[in-house]
N, C-alpha and C positions, 0 to 999 in steps of 0.2 A: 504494500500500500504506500503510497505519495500524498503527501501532504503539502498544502500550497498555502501560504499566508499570505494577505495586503496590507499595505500600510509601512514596512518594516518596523515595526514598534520597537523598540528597546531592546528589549525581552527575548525577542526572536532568538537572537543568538545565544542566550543563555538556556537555551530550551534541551531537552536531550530527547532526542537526537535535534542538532540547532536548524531549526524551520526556513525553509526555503521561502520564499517572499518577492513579492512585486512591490517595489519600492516608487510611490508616488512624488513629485513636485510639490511639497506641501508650498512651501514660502510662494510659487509662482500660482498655485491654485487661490489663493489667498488674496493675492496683489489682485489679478483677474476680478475676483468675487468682489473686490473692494472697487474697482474701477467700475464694474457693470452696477451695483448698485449706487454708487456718488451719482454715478450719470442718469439713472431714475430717476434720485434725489432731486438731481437738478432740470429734471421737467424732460431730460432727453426719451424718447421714445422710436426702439428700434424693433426691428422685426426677432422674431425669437434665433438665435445663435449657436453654432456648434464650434465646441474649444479641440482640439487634441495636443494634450502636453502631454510628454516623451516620461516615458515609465520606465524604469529598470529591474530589470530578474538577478535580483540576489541570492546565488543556487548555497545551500547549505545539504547539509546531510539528511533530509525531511523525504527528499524528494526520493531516495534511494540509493541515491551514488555516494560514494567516498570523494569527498572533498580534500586537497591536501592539507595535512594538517599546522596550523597555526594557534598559535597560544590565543586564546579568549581573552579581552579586554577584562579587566576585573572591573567588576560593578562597583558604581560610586559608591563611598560610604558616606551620609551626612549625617553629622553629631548632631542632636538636638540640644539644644541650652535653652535653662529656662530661662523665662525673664529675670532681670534684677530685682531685687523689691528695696527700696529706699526710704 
């Protein structure tokens, strides 16, 4: 069995076996979304639109194959600290 994940989340590569993944344009998806609605905003009125922004296949070991192997990013670790009290 093959497994396929979107998005590349974080996580993906910490996963066992680490998840094969279609990695999307977040930041460019964003901009777009942000430009197409200002422009509503501003009274513009266009006929309905199709985008295609460029995805990438990040193969991991999910999918079935042996990937060569590389050391795993070690996951952030962040301290919590509480507040001060004064």
């Amino acid at each position: 069995m093959a497994v396929v994940g979107f998005d590349d989340i974080g996580l993906a590569m910490y996963s066992e076996p680490p998840l094969t993944t279609v990695k999307q344009p977040i930041r460019e998806i964003g901009k777009l979304a942000t430009e197409l609605i200002m422009a509503r905003v501003n009274g513009e009125r266009k006929e309905p639109q199709s985008h295609r922004l460029k995805t990438s296949l990040i193969v991991r070991e999910s999918c079935g194959i042996k990937v060569p192997a590389h050391p795993r990013p070690k996951a952030k670790q962040q301290r919590l600290r509480s507040p001060e009290i004064r």
